[in-house]
N, C-alpha and C positions, 0 to 999 in steps of 0.2 A: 302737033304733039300726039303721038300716036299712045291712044288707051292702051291700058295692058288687057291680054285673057284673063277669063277666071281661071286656067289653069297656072300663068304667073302671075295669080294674086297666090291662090292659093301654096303655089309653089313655096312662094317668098315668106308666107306667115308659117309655114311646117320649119323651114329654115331657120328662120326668128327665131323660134318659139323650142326647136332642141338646141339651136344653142344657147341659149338663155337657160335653160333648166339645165342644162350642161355647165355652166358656168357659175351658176347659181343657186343656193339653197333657199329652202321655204321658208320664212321671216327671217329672213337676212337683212338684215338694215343695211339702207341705202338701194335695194332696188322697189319695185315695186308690186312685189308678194312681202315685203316687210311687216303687211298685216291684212287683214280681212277689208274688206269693202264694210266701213263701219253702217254707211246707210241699208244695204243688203242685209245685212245681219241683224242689225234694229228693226230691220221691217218684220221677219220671221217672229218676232215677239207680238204679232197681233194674229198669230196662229190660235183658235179657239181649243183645237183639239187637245187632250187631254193628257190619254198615252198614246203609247206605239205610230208616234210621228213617222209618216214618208213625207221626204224633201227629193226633190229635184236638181241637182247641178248641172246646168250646161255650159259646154265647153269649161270644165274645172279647172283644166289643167293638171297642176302637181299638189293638189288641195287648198289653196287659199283661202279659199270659201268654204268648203265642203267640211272639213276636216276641224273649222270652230262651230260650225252648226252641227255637225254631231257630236262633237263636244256638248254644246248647248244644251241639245237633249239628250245626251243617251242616258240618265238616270228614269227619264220618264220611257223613255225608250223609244229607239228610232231607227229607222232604214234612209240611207243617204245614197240614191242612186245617181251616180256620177260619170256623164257623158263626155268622151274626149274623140278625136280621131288620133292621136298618135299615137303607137306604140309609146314611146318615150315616158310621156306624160301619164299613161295609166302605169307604167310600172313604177314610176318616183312616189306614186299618188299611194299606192296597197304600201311601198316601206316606208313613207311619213305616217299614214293610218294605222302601221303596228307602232312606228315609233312614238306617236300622239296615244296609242290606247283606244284608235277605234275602229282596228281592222274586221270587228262582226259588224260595225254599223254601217261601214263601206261597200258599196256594189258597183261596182266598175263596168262598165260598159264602152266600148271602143266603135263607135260609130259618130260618122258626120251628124251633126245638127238635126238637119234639115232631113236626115233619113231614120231618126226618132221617132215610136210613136208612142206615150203614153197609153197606158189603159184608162179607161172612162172612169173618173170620177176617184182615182187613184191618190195622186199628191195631194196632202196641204198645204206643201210651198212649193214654187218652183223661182228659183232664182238662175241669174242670167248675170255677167259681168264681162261685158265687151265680147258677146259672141255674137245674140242671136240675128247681127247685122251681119255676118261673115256665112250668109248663102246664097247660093246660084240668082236671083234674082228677087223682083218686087215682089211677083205672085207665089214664089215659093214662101218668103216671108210673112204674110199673110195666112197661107196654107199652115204655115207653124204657129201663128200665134192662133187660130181655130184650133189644131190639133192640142195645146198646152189650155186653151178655155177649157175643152169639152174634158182632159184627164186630170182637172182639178176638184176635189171634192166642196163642198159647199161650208164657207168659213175658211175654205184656200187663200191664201195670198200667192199674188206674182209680185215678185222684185227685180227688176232690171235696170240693167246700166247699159247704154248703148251711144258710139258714135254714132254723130250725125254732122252733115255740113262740114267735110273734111275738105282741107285745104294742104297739100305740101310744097313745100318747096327749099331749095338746093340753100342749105345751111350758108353756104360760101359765097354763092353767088347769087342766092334769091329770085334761081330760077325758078317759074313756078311747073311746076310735075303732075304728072296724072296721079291722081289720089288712086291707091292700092287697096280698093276697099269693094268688096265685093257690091252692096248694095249703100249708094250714099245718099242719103235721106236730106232731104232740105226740113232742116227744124222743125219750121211753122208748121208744114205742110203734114209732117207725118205725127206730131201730136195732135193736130187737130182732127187726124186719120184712128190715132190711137182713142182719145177722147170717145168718138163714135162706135170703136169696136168692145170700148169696157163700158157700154149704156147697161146697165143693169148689175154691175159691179160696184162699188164703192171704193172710188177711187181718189185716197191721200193721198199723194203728191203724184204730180205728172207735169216737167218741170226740166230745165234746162240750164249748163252754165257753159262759159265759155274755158279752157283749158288751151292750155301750149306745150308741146314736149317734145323732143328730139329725140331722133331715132337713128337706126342703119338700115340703108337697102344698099346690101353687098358693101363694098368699101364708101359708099357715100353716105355722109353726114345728111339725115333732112330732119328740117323744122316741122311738126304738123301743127294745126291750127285747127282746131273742133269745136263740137259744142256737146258735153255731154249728157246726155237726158236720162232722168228719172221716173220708171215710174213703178208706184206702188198702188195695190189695188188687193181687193178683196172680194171673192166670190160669195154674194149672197144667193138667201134662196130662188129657185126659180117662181 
């Protein structure tokens, strides 16, 4: 069972991902931008800061997240800079952010993940929903979650949602398939990794379930089998 490249992982998730925003609008019922990542968004509510909130979106998309947190704050007032690599995706994102009312809170930014780099002590939140697992490797991801410590301000929250422990296989025939995942994490292993790198953060939930969903890669039907993890965490002082 020959792995794929990262360049047909990657390949295949830029393909997903315009056609889905191609076919699809932002809270559309029945897919799965129908509404915000309710845990992601509650997390942001243990933000201390007061006004002129910065947040962080990575890999946004076409605003699912981005686009109710600055909602959330823009009365207090806030800056929501939102990281994508597609064309696609940042363009759907600036005409749902005038059509939502919060095209001055949105900053769009069209780069890979992984070649982000916050400014020091910049964000109070930095949220994450099924991306920051989607880079070149372990050591890069690592290298990112250092770089998103050090551009958090103090009273920051990080909120992420990440696969881990992925499993596919051929809907039809229950073939089992090489997982399309750039970096896949065995559960245990990479919370008890995460645990160690938030020692000096205060960290509510860091925590894990199991999920099942079907997909397409090109005309084939596959089942995935994951486990998705949580974690919420807060930067105190040094």
């Amino acid at each position: 069972m020959k792995e794929p490249s990262l360049e047909e992982i990657r390949a295949s998730e830029k393909e997903y991902h315009r056609q889905y925003y191609k076919q699809h609008g932002l809270f559309e019922q029945g897919t799965w931008m129908k509404k915000p990542a309710s845990r992601i968004i509650n997390a942001l509510g243990r933000i201390r800061k007061g006004e002129d909130v910065r947040l962080l979106d990575l890999g946004c998309g076409i605003g699912r997240n981005s686009i109710p947190a600055a909602r959330q704050f823009q009365e207090q007032g806030c800056e929501v800079t939102c990281v994508d690599f597609l064309d696609e995706a940042i363009t759907q994102l600036m005409e749902y952010a005038g059509e939502y009312g919060v095209e001055q809170e949105i900053k769009p930014v069209k780069k890979a993940i992984e070649e982000y780099t916050p400014e020091e002590a910049y964000f109070d939140g930095i949220i994450a929903v099924s991306s920051i697992e989607h880079v070149p490797d372990e050591n890069t991801f690592w290298n990112l979650i250092d770089k998103l410590q050090k551009g958090t301000a103090e009273g920051g929250v990080h909120a992420f949602l990440m696969n881990t422990g992925i499993h596919e296989t051929d809907a039809e025939t229950n073939e089992e398939l090489p997982a399309k995942m750039e970096v896949n994490f065995d559960t245990e292993d990479i919370i008890q990794k995460l645990a160690r790198r938030y020692e000096g953060w205060t960290v509510h939930k860091l925590e894990s379930e199991a999920q099942s969903f079907s997909t397409y890669r090109e005309d084939r039907k596959v089942l995935i089998n994951s486990n998705m993890l949580l974690l919420e965490a807060v930067k105190e002082r040094a």
